[in-house]
C-alpha positions as CSV (number, residue, x, y, z in Angstrom):
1,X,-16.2,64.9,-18.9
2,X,-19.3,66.0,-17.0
3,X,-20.3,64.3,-13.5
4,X,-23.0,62.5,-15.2
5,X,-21.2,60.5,-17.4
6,X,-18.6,59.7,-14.6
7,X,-20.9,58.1,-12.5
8,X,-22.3,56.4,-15.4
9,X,-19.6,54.5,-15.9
10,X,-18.7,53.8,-12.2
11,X,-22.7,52.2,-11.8
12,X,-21.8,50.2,-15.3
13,X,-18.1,48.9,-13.7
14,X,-20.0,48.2,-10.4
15,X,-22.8,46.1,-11.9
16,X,-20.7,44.2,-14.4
17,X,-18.4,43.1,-11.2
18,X,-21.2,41.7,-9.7
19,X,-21.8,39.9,-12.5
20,X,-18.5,37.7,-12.9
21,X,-18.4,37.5,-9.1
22,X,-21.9,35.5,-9.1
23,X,-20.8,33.2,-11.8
24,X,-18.1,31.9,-10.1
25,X,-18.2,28.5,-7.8
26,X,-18.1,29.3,-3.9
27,X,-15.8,27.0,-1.7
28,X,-19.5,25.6,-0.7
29,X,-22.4,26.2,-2.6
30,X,-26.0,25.8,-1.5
31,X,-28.0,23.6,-3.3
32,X,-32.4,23.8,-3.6
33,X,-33.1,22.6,0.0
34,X,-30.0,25.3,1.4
35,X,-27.8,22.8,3.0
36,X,-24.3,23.7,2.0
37,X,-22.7,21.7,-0.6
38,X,-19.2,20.5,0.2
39,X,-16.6,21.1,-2.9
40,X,-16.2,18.4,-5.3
41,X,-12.6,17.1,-5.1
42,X,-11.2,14.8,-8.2
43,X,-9.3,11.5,-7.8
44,X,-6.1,13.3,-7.8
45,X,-6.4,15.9,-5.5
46,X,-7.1,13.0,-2.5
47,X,-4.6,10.9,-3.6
48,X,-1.9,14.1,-3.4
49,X,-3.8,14.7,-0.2
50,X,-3.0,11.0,1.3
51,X,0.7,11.6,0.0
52,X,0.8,15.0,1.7
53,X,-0.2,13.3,5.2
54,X,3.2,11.0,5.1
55,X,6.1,13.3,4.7
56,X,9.6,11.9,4.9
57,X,10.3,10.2,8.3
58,X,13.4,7.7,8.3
59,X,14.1,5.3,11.0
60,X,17.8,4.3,11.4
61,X,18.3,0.6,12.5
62,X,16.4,-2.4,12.6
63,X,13.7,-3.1,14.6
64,X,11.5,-6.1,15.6
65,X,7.8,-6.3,16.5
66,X,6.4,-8.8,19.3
67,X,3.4,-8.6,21.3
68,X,5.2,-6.3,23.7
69,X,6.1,-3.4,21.4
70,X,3.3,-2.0,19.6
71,X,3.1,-1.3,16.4
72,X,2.8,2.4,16.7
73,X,6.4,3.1,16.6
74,X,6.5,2.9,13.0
75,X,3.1,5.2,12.9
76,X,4.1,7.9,10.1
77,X,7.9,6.6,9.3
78,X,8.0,6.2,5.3
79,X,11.5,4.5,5.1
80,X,14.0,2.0,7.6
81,X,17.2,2.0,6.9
82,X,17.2,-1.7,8.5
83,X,15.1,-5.2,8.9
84,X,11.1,-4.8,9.7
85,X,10.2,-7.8,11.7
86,X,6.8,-8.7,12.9
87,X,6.6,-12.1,15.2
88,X,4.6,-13.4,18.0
89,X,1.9,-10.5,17.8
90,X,-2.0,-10.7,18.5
91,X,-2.5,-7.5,15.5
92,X,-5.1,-8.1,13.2
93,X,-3.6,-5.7,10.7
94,X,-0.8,-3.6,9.5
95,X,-2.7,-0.2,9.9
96,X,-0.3,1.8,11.2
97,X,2.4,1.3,8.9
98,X,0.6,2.6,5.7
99,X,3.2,4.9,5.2
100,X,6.0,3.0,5.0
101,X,7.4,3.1,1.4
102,X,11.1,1.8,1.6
103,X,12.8,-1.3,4.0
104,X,16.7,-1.4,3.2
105,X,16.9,-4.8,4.9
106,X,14.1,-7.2,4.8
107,X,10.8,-7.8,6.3
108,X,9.5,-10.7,8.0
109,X,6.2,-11.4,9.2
110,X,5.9,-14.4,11.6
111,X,3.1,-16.2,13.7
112,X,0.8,-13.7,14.6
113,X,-2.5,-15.7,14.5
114,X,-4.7,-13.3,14.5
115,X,-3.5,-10.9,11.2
116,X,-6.2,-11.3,9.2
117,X,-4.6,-9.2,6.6
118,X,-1.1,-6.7,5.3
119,X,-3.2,-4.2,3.9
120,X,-1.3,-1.8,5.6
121,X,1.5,-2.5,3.3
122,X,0.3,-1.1,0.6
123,X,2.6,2.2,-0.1
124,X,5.8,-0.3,0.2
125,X,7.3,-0.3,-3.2
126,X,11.2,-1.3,-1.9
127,X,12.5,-4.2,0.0
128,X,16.4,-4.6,0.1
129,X,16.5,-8.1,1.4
130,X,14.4,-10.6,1.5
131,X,10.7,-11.0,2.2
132,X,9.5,-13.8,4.7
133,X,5.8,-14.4,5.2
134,X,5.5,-17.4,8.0
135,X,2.8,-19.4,10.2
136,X,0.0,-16.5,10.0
137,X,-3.2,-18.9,10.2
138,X,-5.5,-16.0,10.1
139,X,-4.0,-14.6,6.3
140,X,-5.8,-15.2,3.6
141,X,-4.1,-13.0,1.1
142,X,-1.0,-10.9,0.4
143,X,-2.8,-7.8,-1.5
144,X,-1.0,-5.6,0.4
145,X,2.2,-5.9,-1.5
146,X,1.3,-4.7,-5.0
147,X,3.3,-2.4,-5.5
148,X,6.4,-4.7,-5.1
149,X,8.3,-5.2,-8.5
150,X,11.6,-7.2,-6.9
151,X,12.9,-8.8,-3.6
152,X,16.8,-8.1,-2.8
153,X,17.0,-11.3,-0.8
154,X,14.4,-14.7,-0.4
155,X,11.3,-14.2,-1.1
156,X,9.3,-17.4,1.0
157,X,5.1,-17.7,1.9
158,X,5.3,-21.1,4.1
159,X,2.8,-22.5,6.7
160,X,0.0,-19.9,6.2
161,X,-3.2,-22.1,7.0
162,X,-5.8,-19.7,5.4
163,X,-4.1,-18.0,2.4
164,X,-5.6,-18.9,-0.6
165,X,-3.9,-16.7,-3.1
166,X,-0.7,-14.9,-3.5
167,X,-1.7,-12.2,-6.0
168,X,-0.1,-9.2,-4.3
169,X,3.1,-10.6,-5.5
170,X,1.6,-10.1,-9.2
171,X,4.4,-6.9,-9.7
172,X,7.2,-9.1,-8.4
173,X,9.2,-9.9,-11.7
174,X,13.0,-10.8,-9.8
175,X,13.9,-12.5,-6.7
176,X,17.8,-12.4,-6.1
177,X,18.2,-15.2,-4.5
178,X,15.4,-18.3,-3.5
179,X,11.7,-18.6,-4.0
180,X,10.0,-20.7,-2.0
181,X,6.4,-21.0,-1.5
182,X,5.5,-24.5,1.0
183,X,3.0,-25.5,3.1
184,X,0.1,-23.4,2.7
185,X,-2.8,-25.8,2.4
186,X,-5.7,-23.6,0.9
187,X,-3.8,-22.0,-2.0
188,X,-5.7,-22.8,-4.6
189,X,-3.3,-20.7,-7.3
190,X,0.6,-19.2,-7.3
191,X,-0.7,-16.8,-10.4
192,X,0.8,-13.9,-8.5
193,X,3.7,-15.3,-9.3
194,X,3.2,-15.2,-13.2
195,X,5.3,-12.2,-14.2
196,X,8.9,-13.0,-12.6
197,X,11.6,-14.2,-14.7
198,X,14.1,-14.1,-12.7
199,X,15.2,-16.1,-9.5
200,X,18.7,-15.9,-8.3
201,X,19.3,-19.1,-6.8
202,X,16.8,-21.9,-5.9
203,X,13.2,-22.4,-6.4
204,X,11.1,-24.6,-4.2
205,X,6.9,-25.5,-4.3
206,X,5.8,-28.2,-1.8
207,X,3.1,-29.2,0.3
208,X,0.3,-26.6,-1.0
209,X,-2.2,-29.2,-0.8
210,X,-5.0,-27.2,-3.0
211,X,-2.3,-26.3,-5.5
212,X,-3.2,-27.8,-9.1
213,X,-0.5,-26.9,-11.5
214,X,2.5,-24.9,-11.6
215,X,1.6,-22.8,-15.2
216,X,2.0,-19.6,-13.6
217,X,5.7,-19.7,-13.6
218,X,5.9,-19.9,-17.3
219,X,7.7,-16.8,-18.1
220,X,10.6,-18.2,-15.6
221,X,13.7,-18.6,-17.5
């Protein structure tokens, strides 16, 4: 094989590398004006991103929020092996506990006039006991709960001044033991509560002045 032909070949092998190298994307490609382009990134890869940023941290015990223990202690901790209490605070939200997924015991959220909304919430998919949601004049929905499917304990929404739906409960289909829902004069609706069948021991509705009908709990049995 003479010299010729070698280096033929090597100029052909160069060039045709080139080639493939220039049709693929760049981590940031430049677009007409020659500002760099930041990467697309699909649905998915941000919502494995958002799960990345909470690994497993577990809290051991119970532990109760007032207006002298901030909120931040839970920042990052995914599961508590224990109650989750919130009373007597001046929060506006539930920010900082967005990675909490799993409460053993249950959670009650108390007279804090100024929470505006649970938000925060919304990666909690397990409560073991009950769920209390009390004399929060500022709430005016429970969104933050949707991905909620059963309460181990009571489930009760009394004496919140501003909520006018409970629609974050809309996943809920068993409570073990009560349901009660009193007192909250702007509900307007309880169709959150349209998909349980199953309450454990009593059910109570009174006092939600704006409340209309009941026709929401007709899958109860």
């Amino acid at each position: 094989e003479s010299v010729a032909t070698r280096c033929l070949c090597l100029f052909l092998f160069v060039i045709a590398t080139i080639g493939c190298h220039s049709n693929e994307p760049s981590s940031g490609q430049s677009g007409s004006n020659g500002r760099t382009k930041a990467p697309e990134r699909s649905i998915d890869s941000v919502a494995d991103r958002e799960d990345d940023s909470c690994p497993e941290r577990i809290f051991d015990g119970n532990i109760l929020f007032t207006s002298e223990s901030p909120l931040t202690l839970l920042e990052g901790v995914t599961r508590v092996n224990g109650r989750v209490e919130i009373i007597f605070t001046d929060v506006t939200n539930l920010e900082h506990l967005r990675c909490l997924r799993h409460v053993e015991g249950s959670v009650v959220i108390h007279g804090n006039s100024a929470l505006a909304n649970i938000d925060g919430l919304s990666s909690l998919s397990f409560i073991g006991g009950g769920l209390a949601i009390h004399v929060n004049e500022a709430l005016r929905n429970v969104d933050g709960l949707t991905r909620i499917t059963s309460v181990g304990g009571n489930l009760s929404i009394g004496s919140n001044s501003s909520l006018t739906d409970i629609d974050g409960l809309s996943h809920i289909t068993t409570v073990r033991d009560s349901l009660s829902i009193r007192s909250n004069p702007s509900l307007t609706d309880i169709e959150g509560l349209s998909r349980i069948t199953s309450v454990g021991s009593h059910l109570v509705i009174e006092n939600n002045d704006s409340l209309s009908n009941l026709d929401a709990l007709s899958n109860l049995t």
